[in-house]
C-alpha positions as CSV (number, residue, x, y, z in Angstrom):
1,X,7.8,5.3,20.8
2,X,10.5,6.5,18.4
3,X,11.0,4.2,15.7
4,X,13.9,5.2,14.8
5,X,12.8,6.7,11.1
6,X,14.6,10.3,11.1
7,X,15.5,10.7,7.7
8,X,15.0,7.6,6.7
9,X,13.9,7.5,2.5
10,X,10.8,5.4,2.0
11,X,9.7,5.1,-1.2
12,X,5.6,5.1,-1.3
13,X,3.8,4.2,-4.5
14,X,0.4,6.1,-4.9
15,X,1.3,8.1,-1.5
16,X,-0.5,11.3,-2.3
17,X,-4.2,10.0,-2.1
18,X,-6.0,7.1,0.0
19,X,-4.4,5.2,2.3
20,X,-0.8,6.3,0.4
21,X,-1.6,9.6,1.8
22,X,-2.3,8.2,5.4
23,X,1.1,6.4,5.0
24,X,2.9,9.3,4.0
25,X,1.4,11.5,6.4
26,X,2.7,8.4,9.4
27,X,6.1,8.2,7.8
28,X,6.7,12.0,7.9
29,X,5.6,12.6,11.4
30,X,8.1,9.9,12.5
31,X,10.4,12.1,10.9
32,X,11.3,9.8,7.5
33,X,11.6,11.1,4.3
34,X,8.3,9.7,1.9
35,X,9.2,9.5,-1.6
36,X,5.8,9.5,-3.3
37,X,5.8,7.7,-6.6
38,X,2.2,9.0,-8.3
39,X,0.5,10.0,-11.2
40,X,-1.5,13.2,-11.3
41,X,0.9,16.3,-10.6
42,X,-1.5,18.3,-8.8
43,X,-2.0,15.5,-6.1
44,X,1.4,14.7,-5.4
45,X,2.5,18.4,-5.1
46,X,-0.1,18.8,-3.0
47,X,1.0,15.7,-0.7
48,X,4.3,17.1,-0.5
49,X,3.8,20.7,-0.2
50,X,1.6,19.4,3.2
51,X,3.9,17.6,4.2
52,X,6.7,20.0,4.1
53,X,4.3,23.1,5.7
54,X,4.0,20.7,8.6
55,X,7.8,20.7,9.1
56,X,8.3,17.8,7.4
57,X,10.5,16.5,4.6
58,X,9.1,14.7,1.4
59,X,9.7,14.7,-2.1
60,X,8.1,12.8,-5.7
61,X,8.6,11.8,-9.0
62,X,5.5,11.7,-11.6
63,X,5.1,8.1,-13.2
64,X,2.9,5.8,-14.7
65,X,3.3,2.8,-12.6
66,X,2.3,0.5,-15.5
67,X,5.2,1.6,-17.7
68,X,8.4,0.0,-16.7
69,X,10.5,2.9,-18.0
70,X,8.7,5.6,-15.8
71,X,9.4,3.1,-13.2
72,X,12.8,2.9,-13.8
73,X,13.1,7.0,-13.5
74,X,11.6,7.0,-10.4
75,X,14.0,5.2,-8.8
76,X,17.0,7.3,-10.2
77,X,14.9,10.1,-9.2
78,X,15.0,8.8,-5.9
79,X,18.6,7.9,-5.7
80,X,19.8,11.1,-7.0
81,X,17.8,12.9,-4.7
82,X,18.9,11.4,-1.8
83,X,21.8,8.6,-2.3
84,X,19.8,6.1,-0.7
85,X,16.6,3.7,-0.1
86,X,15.8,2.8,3.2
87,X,12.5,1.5,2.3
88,X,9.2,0.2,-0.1
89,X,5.5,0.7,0.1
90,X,4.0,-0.8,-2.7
91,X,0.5,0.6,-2.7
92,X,-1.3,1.5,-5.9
93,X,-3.3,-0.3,-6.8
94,X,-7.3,-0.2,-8.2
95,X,-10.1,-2.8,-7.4
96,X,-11.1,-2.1,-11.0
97,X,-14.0,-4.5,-11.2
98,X,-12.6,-7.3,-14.1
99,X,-14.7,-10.0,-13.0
100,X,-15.0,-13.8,-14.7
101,X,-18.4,-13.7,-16.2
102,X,-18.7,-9.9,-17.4
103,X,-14.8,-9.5,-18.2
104,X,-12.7,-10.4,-20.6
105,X,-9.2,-11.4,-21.1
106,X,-7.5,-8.0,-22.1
107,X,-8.9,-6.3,-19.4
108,X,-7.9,-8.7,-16.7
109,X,-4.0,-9.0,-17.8
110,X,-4.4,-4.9,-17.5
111,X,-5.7,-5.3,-14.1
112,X,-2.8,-7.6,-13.0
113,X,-0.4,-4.5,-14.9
114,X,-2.3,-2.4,-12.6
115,X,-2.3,-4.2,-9.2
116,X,0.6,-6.7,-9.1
117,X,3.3,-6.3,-11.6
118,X,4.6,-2.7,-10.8
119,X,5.1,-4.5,-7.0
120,X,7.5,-6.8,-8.7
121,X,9.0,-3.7,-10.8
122,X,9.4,-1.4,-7.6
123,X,10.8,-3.9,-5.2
124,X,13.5,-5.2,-8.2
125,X,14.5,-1.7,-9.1
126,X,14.7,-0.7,-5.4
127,X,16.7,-3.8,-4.1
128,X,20.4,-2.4,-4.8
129,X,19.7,0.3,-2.9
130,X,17.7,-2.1,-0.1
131,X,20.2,-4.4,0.4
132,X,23.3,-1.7,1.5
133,X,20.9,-0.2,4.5
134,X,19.1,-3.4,5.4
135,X,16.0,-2.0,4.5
136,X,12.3,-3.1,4.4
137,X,9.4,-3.6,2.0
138,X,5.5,-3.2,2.7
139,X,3.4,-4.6,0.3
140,X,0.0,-3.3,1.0
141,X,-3.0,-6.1,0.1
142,X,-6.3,-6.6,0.4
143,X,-9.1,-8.7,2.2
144,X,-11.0,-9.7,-1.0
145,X,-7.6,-12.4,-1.5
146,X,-9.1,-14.5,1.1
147,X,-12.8,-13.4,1.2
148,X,-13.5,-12.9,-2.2
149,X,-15.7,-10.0,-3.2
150,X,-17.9,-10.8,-6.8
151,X,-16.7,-8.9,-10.1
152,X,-13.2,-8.4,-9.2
153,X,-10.7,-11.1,-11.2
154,X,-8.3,-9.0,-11.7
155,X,-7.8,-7.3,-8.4
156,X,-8.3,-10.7,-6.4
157,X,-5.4,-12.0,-8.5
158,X,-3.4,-9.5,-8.2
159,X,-3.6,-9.2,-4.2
160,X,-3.6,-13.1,-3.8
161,X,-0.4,-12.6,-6.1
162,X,1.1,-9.6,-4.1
163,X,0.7,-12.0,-0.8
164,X,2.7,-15.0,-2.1
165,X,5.3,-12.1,-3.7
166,X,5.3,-11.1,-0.1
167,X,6.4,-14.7,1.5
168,X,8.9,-15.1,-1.4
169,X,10.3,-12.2,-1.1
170,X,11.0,-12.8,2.6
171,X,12.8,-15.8,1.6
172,X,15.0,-15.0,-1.2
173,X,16.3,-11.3,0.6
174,X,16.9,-13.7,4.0
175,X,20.8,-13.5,3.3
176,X,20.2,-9.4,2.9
177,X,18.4,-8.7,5.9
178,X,15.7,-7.4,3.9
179,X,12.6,-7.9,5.7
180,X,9.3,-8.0,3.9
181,X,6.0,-8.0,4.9
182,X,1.8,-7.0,3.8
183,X,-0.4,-5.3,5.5
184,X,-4.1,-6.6,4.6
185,X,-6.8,-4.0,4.7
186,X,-10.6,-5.0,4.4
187,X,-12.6,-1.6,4.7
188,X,-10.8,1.5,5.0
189,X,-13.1,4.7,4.3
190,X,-10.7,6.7,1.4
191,X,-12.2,8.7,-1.3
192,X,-12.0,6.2,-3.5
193,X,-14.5,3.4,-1.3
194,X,-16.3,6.9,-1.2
195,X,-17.0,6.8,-4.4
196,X,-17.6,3.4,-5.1
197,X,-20.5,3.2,-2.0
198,X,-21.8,6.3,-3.9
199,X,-23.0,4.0,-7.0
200,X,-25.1,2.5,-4.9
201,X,-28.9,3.4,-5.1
202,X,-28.7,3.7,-1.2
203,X,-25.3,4.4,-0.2
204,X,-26.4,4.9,3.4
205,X,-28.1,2.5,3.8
206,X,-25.0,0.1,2.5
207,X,-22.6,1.6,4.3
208,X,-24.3,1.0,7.7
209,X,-24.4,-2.8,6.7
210,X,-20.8,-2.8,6.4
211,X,-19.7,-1.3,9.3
212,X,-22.3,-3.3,11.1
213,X,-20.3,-6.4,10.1
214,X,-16.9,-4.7,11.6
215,X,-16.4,-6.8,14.9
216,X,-14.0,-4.6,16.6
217,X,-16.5,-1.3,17.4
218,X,-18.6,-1.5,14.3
219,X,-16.6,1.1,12.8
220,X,-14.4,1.6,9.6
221,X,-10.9,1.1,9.7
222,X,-8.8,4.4,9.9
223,X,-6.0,5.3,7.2
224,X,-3.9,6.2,10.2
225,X,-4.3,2.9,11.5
226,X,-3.2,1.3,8.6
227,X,-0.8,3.8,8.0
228,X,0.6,3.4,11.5
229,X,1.3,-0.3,11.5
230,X,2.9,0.1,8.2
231,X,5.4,2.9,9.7
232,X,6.1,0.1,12.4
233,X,7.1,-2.7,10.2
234,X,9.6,-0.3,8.2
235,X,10.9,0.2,11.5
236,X,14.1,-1.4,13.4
237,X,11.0,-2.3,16.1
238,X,10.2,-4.7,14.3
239,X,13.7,-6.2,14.0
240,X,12.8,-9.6,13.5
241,X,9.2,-9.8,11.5
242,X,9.4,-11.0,7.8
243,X,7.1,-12.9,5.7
244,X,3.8,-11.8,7.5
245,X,0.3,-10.7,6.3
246,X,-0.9,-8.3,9.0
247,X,-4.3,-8.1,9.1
248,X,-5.3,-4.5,10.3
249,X,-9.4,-4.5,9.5
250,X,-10.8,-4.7,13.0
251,X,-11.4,-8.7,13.1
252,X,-13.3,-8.0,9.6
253,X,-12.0,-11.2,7.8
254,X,-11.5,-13.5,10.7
255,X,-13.9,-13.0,13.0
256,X,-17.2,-14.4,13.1
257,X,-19.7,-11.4,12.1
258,X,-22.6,-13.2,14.0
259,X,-21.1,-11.2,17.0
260,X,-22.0,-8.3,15.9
């Protein structure tokens, strides 16, 4: 199916690394234009170096998503690159453990800085340039909004935050034909989950549980998957889809696990 995404710009946030990178990867076969937004240098070249010895066409600008600023210079980056945004993935983002009992105050309002506000930032920043192509945001999400997780204030917040920014976004950018919409992902095996099953004292051993409580095929979801459906809802294929929280986690959060 073409989804009609030939040089299209879509601006991805963290699009280098993760499921970002699976996104840009999707975008870029489709023949769009990812504009990854990231941090470390070395990964973003990287990204877009891959991208463009595949054939394809990308490009970046290094920012701190935190600072609003760096935020700010992106965009122009962006704009004076190419004259035009056709679309946003918001996707950085950390589960950064700031829970309730061990946490503190500080370190939670820095988690929501980290997870939720720079949505807000991007979208704002990107929405002069949204509303003259009619063009789309993704905000990518998480399961542990509905299903908790233990230890994670901050990042729960933030994600139930980024799904009500996603409903209320649909509404308000109605009269622009800008649709917006959030993919939800549960367990998506990226470096990062990597290194977080690694802290584990049997990593193994905890991995297999999870996947055994996967419905669909007792597997982890892919970042292609993921990456896949976001490429879809950017698209003019999915024409008339706003305000919805896809869940793409292989029946993870809805699903009874006594199936499995």
């Amino acid at each position: 199916m073409d989804l009609d995404l030939k040089d299209k710009v879509i601006v991805v946030t963290g699009g280098s690394k993760g499921i970002g990178w699976g996104i840009t990867q999707s975008l870029a076969a489709e023949g769009a234009i990812p504009f990854i937004v990231g941090r470390k240098e070395v990964d973003v070249l990287k990204a877009v170096n891959t991208i463009k010895d595949q054939g394809g066409k990308a490009s970046f600008a290094l920012a701190e998503l935190t600072d609003p600023e760096q935020c700010k210079s992106a965009i122009e980056s962006v704009v004076k690159a190419f004259g035009r945004i056709d679309g946003l993935v918001n996707n950085a983002g950390v589960n950064d453990g700031v829970g309730l009992e061990h946490g503190n105050y500080d370190d939670f309002m820095r988690s929501i800085q980290r997870n939720v506000a720079h949505y807000y930032l991007m979208a704002q920043l990107s929405l002069p340039y949204l509303k003259k192509n009619k063009g789309s945001i993704v905000n990518i999400g998480s399961k542990t909004s509905f299903t908790g997780q233990g230890g994670t204030s901050g990042y729960a917040a933030s994600n139930g935050g980024r799904n009500a920014l996603t409903r209320e976004w649909a509404v308000e950018l109605l009269p622009y034909s800008i649709r917006v919409n959030a993919v939800i992902v549960a367990e998506c095996f990226t470096p990062l989950y990597s290194r977080w099953i690694k802290t584990f004292d049997n990593p193994v051993e905890k991995l297999a549980d999870i996947t055994r409580n996967i419905p669909l095929e007792n597997r982890m979801t892919t970042a292609a998957e993921i990456a896949d459906t976001v490429a879809f809802l950017l698209s003019s294929k999915s024409s008339h889809t706003t305000g919805q929280l896809i869940f793409v986690d292989g029946g993870y959060t809805h699903l009874d696990r006594s199936i499995t």
